[in-house]
C-alpha positions as CSV (number, residue, x, y, z in Angstrom):
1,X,-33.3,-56.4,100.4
2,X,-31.3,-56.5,97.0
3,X,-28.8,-59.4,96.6
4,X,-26.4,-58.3,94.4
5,X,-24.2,-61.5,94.1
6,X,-27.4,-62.4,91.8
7,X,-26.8,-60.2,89.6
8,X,-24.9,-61.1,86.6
9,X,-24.8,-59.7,83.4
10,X,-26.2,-63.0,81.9
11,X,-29.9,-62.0,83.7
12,X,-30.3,-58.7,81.7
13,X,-31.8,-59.2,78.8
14,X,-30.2,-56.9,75.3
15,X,-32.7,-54.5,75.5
16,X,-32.3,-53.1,78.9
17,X,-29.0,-53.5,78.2
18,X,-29.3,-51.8,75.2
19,X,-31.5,-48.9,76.5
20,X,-29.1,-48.2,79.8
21,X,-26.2,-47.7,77.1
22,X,-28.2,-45.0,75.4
23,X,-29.4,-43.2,78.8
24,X,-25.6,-42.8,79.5
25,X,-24.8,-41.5,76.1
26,X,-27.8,-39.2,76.1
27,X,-26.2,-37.9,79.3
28,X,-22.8,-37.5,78.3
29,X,-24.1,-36.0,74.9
30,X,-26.0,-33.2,77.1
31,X,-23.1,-32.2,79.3
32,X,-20.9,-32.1,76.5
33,X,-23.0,-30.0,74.7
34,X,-23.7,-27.3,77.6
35,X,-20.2,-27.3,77.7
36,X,-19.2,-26.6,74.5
37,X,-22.5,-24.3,74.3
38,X,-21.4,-22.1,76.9
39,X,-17.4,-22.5,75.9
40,X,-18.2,-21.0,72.3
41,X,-20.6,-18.0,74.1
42,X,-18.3,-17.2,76.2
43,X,-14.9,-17.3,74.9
44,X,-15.9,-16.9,70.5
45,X,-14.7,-13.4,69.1
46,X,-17.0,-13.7,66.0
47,X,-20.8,-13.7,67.0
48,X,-21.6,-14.8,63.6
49,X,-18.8,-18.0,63.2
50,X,-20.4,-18.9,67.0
51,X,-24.2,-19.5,65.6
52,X,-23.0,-21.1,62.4
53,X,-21.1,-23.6,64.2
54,X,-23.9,-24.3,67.0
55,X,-26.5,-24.7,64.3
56,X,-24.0,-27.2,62.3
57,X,-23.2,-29.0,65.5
58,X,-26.6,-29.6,66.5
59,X,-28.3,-30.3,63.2
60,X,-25.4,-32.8,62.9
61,X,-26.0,-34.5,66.5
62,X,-29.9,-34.1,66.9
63,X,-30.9,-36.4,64.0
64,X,-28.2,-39.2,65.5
65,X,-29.2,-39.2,68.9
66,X,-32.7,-39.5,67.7
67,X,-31.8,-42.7,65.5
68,X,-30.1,-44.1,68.4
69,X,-33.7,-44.0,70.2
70,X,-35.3,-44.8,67.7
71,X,-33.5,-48.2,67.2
72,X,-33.2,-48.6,71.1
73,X,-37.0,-48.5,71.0
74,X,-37.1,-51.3,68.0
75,X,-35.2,-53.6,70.2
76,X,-37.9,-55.9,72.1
């Protein structure tokens, strides 16, 4: 069995450290964009104004969350 009161943050080394930080911001990033996905779908009066600022937001965020893998991935 697991014995937690050996765990210490001391034991992990930076880049597992490193790499949970990122899972948990990849996550947060994804339900934060289904929500504001679905939020401008459903409640945008201007079809047009709704794709423009999808296409900014994720051209914007997609290249970032790639360079934060990429450099999570550098760190051994």
């Amino acid at each position: 069995m697991l014995d937690l009161g050996q765990f210490t943050p001391s034991n992990l080394p930076l880049h597992e450290i490193v790499g949970l930080i990122f899972y948990f911001i990849t996550g947060v990033y994804a339900i934060f964009s289904g929500v504001l996905y679905y939020h401008w779908r459903e409640y945008a009066t201007d079809a047009k104004i709704t794709a423009y600022t999808l296409i900014a937001y994720f051209t914007t965020t997609i290249p970032l969350v790639l360079a934060m893998g990429i450099m999570v991935l550098l760190i051994n």
